[in-house]
C-alpha positions in Angstrom: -7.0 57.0 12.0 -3.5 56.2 11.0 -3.4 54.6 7.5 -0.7 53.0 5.9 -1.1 51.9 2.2 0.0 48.2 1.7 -0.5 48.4 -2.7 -0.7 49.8 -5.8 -3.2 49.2 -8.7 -3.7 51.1 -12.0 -6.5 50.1 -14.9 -7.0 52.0 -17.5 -10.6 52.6 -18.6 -12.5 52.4 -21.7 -12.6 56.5 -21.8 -9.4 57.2 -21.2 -9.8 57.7 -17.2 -7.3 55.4 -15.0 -8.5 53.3 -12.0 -6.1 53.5 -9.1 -6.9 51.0 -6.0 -5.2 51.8 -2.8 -5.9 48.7 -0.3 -4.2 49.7 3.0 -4.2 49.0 6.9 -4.7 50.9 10.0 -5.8 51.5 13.4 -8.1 53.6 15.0 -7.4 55.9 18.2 -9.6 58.2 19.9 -11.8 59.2 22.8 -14.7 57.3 21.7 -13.7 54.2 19.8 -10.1 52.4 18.9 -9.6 49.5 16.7 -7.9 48.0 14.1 -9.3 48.5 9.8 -10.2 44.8 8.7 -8.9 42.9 5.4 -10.6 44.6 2.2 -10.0 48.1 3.1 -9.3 50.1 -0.3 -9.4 53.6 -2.1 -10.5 54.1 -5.4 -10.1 56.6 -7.3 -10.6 57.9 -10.4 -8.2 60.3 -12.8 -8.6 61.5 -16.1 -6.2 64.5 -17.4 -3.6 63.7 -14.7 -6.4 65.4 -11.8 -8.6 63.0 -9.7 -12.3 62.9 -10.5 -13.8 60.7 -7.6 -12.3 58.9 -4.6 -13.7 56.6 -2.3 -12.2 55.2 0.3 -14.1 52.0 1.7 -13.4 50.3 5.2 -14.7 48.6 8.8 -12.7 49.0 12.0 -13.1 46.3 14.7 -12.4 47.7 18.1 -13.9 48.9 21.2 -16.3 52.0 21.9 -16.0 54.3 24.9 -18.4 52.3 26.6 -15.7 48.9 26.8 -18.4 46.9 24.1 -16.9 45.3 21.6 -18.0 46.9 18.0 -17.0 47.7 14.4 -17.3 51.0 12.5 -18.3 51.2 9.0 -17.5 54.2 6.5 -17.3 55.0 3.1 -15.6 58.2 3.0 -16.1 60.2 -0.4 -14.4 63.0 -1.4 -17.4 65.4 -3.1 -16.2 68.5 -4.7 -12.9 68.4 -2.5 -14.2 67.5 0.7 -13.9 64.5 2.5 -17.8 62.7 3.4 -17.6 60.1 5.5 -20.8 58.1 5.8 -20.9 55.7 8.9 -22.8 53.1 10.3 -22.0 51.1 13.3 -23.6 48.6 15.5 -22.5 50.3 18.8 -24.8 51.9 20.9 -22.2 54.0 22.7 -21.7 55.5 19.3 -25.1 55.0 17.7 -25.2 58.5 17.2 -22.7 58.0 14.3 -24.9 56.6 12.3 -26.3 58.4 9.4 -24.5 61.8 11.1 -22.9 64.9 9.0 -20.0 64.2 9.0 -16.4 65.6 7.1 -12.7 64.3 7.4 -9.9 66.1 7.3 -6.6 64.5 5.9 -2.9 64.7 7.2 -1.0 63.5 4.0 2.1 61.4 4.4 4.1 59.3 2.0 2.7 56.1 3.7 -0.6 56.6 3.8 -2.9 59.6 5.2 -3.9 60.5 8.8 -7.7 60.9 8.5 -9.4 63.1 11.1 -13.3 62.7 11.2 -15.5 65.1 12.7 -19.2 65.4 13.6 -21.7 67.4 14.8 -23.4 66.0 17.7 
């Protein structure tokens, strides 16, 4: 998925830590689904001591799976311990085997906004 960050927010918290939301945009191209990342995408995250603690980034895609339906893509991609967890849900059947999967990303960083890979076993 090719991301591009569209703003910049920083809150500084009660113990010190800073708050940074990242909404962005995108769009979704693959083998098994394309689409485009609906309003309210974001990533939080979480820095205290100039490292990041937490991140989560928090989005649906609205597209079509390999099957021609017409479907969105839920995930909530946390980074634990320096890996990249995507959870996802959809309401495809084509790709119902998404849902609830192991799954890890892998980021391409760019000044823009990343490139996130996400892989599963299936």
């Amino acid at each position: 998925m090719d991301v591009v960050l569209t703003g910049f927010e920083e809150t500084a918290q009660p113990d010190g830590s800073k708050l940074l939301h990242l909404p962005f945009v995108g769009r979704a191209i693959g083998d098994l689904f394309a689409g485009e990342v609906q309003p309210g995408a974001a990533d939080d995250q979480i820095h205290k001591n100039g490292r990041m603690e937490s991140a989560c980034a928090d989005y649906v895609i609205a597209g079509t799976d390999f099957a021609g339906q017409s479907c969105s893509v839920h995930v909530v991609n946390r980074n634990r311990e320096g890996q990249w967890k995507p959870a996802i849900t959809t309401d495809s059947k084509a790709l119902d085997f998404l849902n609830g999967a192991d799954c890890t990303a892998v980021l391409e960083l760019r000044i823009q906004g990343p490139i996130v890979h996400i892989f599963t076993k299936r």
